[in-house]
N, C-alpha and C positions, 0 to 999 in steps of 0.2 A: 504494500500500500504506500502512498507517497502521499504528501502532507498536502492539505489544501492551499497554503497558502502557494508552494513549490507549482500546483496548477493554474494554479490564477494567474501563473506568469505567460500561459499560455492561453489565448483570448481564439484563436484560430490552429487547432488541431488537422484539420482536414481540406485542403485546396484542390477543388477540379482545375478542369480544362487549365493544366500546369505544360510547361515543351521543355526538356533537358538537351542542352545543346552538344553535339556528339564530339567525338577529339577530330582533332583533323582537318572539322568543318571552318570554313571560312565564310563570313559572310559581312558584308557592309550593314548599316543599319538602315540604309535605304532600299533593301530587298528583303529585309527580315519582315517578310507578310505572313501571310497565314497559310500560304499555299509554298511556303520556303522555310518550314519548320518542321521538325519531324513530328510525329504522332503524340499527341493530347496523352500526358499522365497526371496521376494523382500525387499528391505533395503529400506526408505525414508529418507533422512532429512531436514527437513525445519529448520526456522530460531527458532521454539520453541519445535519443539517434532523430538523425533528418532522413526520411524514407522515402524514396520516388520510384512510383509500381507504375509500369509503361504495362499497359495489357495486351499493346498489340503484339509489340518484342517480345511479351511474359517474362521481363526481366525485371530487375528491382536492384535499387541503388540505396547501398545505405549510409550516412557518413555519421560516425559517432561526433557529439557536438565538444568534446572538449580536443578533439580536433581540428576543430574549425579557428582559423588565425585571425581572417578579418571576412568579414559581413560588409558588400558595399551597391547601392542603389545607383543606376543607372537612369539614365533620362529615359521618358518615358516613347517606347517607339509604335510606329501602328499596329506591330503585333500582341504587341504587352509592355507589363513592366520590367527590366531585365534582374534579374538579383542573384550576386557576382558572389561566391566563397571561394576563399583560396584556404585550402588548410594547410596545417604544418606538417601534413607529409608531402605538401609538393602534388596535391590532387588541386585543380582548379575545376566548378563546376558554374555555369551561366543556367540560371530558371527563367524562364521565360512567364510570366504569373500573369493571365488576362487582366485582372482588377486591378489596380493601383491599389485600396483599400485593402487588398488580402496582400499584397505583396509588402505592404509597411506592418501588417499585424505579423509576418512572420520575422521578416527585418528585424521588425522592435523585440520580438520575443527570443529571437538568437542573438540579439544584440545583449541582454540581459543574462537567459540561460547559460551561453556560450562561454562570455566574459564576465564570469563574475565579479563583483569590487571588493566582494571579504568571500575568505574560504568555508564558512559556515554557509554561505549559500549552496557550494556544491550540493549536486544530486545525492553521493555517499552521504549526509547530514539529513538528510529527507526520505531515505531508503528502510523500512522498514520489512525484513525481510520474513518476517512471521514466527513462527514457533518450530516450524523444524527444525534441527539438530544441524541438518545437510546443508542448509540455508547458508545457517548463520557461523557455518565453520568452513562453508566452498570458498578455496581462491586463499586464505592467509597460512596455507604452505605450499604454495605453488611453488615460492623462490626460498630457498632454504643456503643463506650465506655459509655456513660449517660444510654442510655437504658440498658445494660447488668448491670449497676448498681444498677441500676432504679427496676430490676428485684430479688435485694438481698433486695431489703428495704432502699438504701440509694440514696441519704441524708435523713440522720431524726435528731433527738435530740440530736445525740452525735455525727454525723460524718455529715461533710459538704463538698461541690467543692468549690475547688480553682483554678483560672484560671490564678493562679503565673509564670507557664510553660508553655502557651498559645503560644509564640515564642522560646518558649525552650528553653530561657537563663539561667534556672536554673541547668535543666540537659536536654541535646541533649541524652539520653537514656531513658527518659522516655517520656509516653504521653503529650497531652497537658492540658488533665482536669486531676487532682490530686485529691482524696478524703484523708481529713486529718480531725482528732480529732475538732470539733467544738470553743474547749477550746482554742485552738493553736492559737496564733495572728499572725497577718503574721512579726513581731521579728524574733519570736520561729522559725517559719519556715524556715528564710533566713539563721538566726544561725545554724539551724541545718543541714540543703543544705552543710554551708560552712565548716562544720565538720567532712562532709561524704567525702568517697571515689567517686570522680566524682559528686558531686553534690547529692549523689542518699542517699535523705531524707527519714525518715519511714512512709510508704503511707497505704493506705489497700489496699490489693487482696482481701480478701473474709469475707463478714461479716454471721455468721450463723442467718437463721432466725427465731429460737424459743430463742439462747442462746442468743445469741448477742455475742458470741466468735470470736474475730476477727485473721484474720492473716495478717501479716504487711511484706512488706518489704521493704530492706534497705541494703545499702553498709557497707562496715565495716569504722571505725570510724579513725581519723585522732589524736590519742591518742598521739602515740610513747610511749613512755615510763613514763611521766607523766599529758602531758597535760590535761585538762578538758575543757566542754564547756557549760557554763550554759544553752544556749538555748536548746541547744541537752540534757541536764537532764530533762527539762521542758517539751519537746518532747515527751519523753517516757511516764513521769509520766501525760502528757494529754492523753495516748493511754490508762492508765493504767484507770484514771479517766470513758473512751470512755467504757470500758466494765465494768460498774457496779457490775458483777454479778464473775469478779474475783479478786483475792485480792495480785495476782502477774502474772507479764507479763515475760515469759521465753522469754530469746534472744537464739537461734538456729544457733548457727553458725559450719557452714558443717564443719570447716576445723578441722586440725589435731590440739589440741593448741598448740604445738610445734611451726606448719607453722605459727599458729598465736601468737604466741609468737616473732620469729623470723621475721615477719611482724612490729612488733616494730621498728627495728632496723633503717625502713628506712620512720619513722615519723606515719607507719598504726597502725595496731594492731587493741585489742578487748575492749569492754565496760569492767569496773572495775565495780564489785558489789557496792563495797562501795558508787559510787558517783551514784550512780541510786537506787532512794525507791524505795524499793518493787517487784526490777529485780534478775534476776536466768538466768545465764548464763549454757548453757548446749553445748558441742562439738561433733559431730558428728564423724569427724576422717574421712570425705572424703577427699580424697586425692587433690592434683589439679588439674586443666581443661587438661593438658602436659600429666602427669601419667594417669588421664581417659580414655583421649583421646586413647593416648595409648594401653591401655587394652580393649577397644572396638575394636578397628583395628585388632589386634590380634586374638580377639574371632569373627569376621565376616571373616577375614582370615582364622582362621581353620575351620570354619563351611562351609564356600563356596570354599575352595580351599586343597586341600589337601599338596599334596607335587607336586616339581616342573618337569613337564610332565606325572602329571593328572590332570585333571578337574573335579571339581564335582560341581553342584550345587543345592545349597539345598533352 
């Protein structure tokens, strides 16, 4: 059952004579008639999925809505109203909606549902899933972090769990079991927690199982311009000890060193060779999360949209 108020968000459940624009197609908006659109389907929206039942095809489209990124209303053309999603897997979908009035009641309701502005909104907060057992216990062991580790070889001799993070006082971004160097006392750990960017200590991701070559990660370090942190040197050089079989641990950091240079200024920055045996600092020169962002948006915008009064999608 789902809460009343969580429906009332929804004012327009069911839309006929709806047109889903196919990939591929190309059209100007001055031929987008009624006789150059494919076959009339039905719109659904419920409180998790947007659903378009094409009866002629007998196919059905469904997009879950907390994958939908942006919701955007097009001028209104002689066939309809257009109503534009692009979601965050890179699906782009054009509705073609006869009414103007149905086409802003669903607008507005995925503008809402979609996007929520506090996390108490979400559907999960409104989901009441009944008195079964099976219900209320499906889905929270699908992802089991000990067993997917469990499944690379660790813990073993060099790398152990720690359950430091258990309530997530350490870092509220990471999990609650941590896999770290065996060597690392829990000092080293809290020092080096308090060194990092947010908390976010050097942990494993992924241990190879013939090498033992690990890969670690970690926030960037809380330096400025000179500080040091001995537990955070002790850190590394227990990561360094954790893979026997190399004799220097590269630190990899994406950014430009510039950005991370100029990350300094405001107490962050990068690990100094000098104060870490046996580390090799190497830059990557990606840009940041703003600029990517960025450049992704653009590249799914010319790929799904052409210019302004054509449609295309691809």
């Amino acid at each position: 059952m789902i809460m009343r108020g969580y429906l009332e968000l929804i004012r327009t459940a069911k839309v006929e004579n709806v047109r889903l624009l196919e990939r591929f197609y190309h059209w100007q908006n001055k031929n987008l008639t009624e006789s150059s659109l494919p076959p009339a389907g039905t719109l659904y929206l419920t409180p998790t999925h947007l659903i378009f039942v094409n009866p002629a095809e007998k196919r059905e489209t469904w997009v879950l809505l907390s994958h939908i990124g942006t919701v955007e209303r097009s001028s209104i053309l002689p066939a309809g109203c257009p109503l534009v999603i692009r979601c965050k897997t890179f699906l782009s979908l054009v509705f073609i909606i006869s009414k103007d009035r149905d086409c802003h009641e669903v607008y507005s309701a995925l503008l809402r549902i979609a996007q929520p502005s506090t996390f108490e909104e979400l559907y999960c907060f409104s989901y009441n899933p009944g008195e079964g057992n099976f219900e209320r216990s499906a889905g929270w062991n699908t992802f089991d972090i000990q067993f997917e580790y469990q499944r690379i070889g660790v813990p073993n001799r060099h790398w152990t769990l720690t359950k430091m993070n258990q309530n997530y006082d350490i870092c509220d971004s990471y999990p609650q079991y941590l896999y770290v160097p065996t060597c690392a006392s829990q000092k080293v750990l809290l020092g080096s927690a308090g060194f990092r960017s947010r908390g976010r200590l050097p942990v494993l991701s992924y241990l190879h199982p013939s090498t033992n070559a690990a890969i670690c990660r970690c926030s960037q370090p809380l330096s400025g311009f000179s500080a040091r942190c001995e537990e955070d040197e002790q850190m590394l050089a227990c990561i360094l000890r954790a893979t026997p079989s190399s004799r220097t641990v590269w630190i990899i950091d994406t950014r430009p060193r510039l950005n991370a240079m100029a990350n300094r200024a405001t107490g962050k920055g990068y690990e100094t060779e000098q104060n870490y045996v046996g580390m090799k600092v190497q830059f990557f020169s990606i840009e940041n999360i703003h600029v990517m962002r960025s450049a992704l948006n653009k590249l799914v915008e010319g790929a799904a949209f052409l210019t302004l009064g054509e449609i295309v999608m691809t």
